[in-house]
N, C-alpha and C positions, 0 to 999 in steps of 0.2 A: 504494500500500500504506500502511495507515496506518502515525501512528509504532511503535503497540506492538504489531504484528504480529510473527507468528513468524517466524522468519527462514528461507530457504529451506535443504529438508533438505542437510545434508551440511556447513554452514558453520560452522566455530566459530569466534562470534564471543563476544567477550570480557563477559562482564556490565560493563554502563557504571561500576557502582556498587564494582566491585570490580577496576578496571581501572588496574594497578601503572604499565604501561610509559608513557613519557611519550607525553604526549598531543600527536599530530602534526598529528592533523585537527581539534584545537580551534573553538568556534566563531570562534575571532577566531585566522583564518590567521596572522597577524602572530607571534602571543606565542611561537613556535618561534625568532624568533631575536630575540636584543636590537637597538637602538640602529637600527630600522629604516627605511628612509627610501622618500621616494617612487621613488627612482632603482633602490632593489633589489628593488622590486615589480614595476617598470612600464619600468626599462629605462631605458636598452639594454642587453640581455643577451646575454650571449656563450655561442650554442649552437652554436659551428663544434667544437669537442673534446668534445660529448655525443653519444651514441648513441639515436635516437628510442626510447621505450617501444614504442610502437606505430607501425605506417605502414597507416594507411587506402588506398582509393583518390584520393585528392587530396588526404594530408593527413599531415605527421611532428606525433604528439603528445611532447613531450619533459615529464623532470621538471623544474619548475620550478626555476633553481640556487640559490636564497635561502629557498625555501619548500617544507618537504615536503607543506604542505597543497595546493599547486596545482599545476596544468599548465598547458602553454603549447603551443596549438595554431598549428601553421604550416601556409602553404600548401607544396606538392608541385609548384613551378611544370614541371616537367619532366615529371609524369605528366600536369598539365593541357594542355599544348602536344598529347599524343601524344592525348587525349582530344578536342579539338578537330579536330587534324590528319583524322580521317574524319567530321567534322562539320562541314560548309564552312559550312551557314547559321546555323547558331548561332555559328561564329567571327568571321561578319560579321557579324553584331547585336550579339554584345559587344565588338567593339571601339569601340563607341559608349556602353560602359556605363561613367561616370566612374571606379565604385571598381574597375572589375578584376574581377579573380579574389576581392578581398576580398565581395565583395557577398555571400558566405556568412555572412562574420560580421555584414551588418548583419542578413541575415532572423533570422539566430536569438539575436541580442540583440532584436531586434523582437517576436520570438515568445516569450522569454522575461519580457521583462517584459509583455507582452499578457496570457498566462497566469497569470503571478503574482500579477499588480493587480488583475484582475476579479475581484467576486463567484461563486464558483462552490460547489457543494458540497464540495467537494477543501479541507480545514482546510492540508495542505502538499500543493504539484501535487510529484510525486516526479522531481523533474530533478533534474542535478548542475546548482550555481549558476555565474554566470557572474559575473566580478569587472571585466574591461574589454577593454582592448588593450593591447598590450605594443612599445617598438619591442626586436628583437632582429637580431643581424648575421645571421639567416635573414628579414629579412623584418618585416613587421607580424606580432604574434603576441596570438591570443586568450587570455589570460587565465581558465583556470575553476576549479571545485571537484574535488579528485584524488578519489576513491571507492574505499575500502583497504578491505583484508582485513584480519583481525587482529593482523597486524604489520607496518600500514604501507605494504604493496606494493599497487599499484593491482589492485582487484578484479578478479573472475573475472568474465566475460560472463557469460548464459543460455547461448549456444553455446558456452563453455568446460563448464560443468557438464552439459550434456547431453553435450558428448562424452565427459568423464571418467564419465558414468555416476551423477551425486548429484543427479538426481530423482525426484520421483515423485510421486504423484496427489495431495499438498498441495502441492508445488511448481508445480504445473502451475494448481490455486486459489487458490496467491497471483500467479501472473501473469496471471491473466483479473481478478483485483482492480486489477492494476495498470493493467492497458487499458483498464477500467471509469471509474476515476481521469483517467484521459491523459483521456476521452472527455467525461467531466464537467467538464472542465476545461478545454475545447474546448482543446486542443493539435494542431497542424495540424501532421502529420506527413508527411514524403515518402520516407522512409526506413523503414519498419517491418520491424527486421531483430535478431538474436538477440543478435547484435555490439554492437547498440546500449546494448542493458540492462546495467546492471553491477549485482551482487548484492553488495553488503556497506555498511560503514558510510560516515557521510558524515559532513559536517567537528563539526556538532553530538555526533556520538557513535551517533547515531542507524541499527539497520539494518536494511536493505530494498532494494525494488530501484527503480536510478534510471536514467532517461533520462539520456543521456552523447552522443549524436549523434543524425542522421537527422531532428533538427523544424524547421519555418519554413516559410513560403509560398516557394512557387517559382514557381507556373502566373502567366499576365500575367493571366488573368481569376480570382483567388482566393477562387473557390465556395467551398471550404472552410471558409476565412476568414469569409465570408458568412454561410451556415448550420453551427450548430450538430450540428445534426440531419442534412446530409446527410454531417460530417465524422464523423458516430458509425459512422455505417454506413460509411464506408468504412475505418475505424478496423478496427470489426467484421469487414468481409469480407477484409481484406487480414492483420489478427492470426491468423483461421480458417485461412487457407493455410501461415500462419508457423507454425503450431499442428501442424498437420497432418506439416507437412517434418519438424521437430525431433520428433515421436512414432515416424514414420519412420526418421531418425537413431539414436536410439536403440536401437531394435528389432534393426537392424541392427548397431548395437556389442554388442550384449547377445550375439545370435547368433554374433557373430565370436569374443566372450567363453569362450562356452560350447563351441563347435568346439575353440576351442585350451587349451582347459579351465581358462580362470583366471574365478575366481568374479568376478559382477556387483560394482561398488561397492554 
């Protein structure tokens, strides 16, 4: 989505220009707190007394404790164990994989800067940015860009706003602008899920909607990767399904809506 796009229906986001409350997602994560040092960016962080914002499938995203511009993603080594446990050949081929379970964060630091650095027609590829790793007492932890709502709390999904009901047929044309974007900007996704998008601003000020999980090469043979052209289309055929579910979902709360007689958002 480009930068000056409209923002998706139902969000109210702040005009940048007229925007009082202190600025959390600044472009320079740092200036939220004074006298800051490499240690209270980058660790060791003490996430054993936090409670995760979110819990993926193989993954506690926590808020960062120094910085309300960033998160800090951790692995879930307990849900990975149980994830393997009915996967005997994949658990014996990676335990010959040096980083572990981290090998996540190299493909999509990998993918990340792959994406960003090439010419592409994409002026900004619309992902949350990535800043490093982090050591914390959960673990190695990734480092990225937090994606707020208008006061600060980490945005809503697409799958949030379609559930609560604040779409509708511009919303639905600024997210084929976005996969448009991803696709131009060959971003090789393995995860194309509603989850993944988060609709509001980012650390610039800036809002839209931005890739937040689900990108990086995974497959040993990475066609995708490869071709441009064959990652569009399956960009294409796999966003049409994600498209199709979530107009479904809706229809479906709307109906539920109207049954129990409380008017649509």
């Amino acid at each position: 989505m480009p930068p000056n796009a409209a923002v998706p229906t139902g969000l109210n986001f702040p005009n940048p220009e007229h925007n009082v409350r202190p600025n959390l997602n600044s472009a320079n994560p740092f200036s939220a707190q004074s006298g800051s040092s490499f240690q209270s960016v980058f660790g060791p962080l003490d996430l054993d007394t936090q409670k995760p914002l979110v819990t993926g499938g193989d993954r506690h995203i926590f808020q960062h404790p120094n910085f309300p511009a960033l998160l800090v993603k951790v692995m879930d080594m307990q849900a990975r164990a149980v994830y393997l446990e009915t996967r005997p050949f994949k658990r014996w081929y990676k335990q010959y994989q040096r980083e572990s379970a981290y090998r996540v964060y190299l493909n999509e630091i990998a993918e990340y800067v792959t994406t960003t650095t090439r010419p592409s027609g994409v002026w900004q590829v619309p992902m949350a940015r990535i800043l490093g790793v982090a050591q914390t007492s959960l673990g190695l932890g990734l480092v990225v860009e937090k994606i707020t709502d208008a006061d600060g709390n980490m945005a809503p999904t697409v799958a949030d706003l379609a559930r609560q009901g604040r779409v509708d047929a511009k919303f639905f044309e600024q997210l084929d602008e976005f996969f448009d974007d991803l696709a131009d900007a060959h971003v090789v996704l393995h995860d194309i899920s509603a989850s993944n998008i988060a609709c509001g601003l980012n650390a610039d000020g800036k809002p839209g909607m931005y890739l937040v999980d689900g990108f990086g090469v995974l497959p040993l043979v990475p066609v995708y990767a490869w071709s441009k052209s064959l990652n569009r289309k399956r960009i294409a055929r796999k966003y049409g399904r994600m498209r199709k579910s979530l107009q479904a979902r809706i229809e479906a709360a709307n109906k539920a809506r109207a049954a129990s007689g409380t008017p649509s958002a």
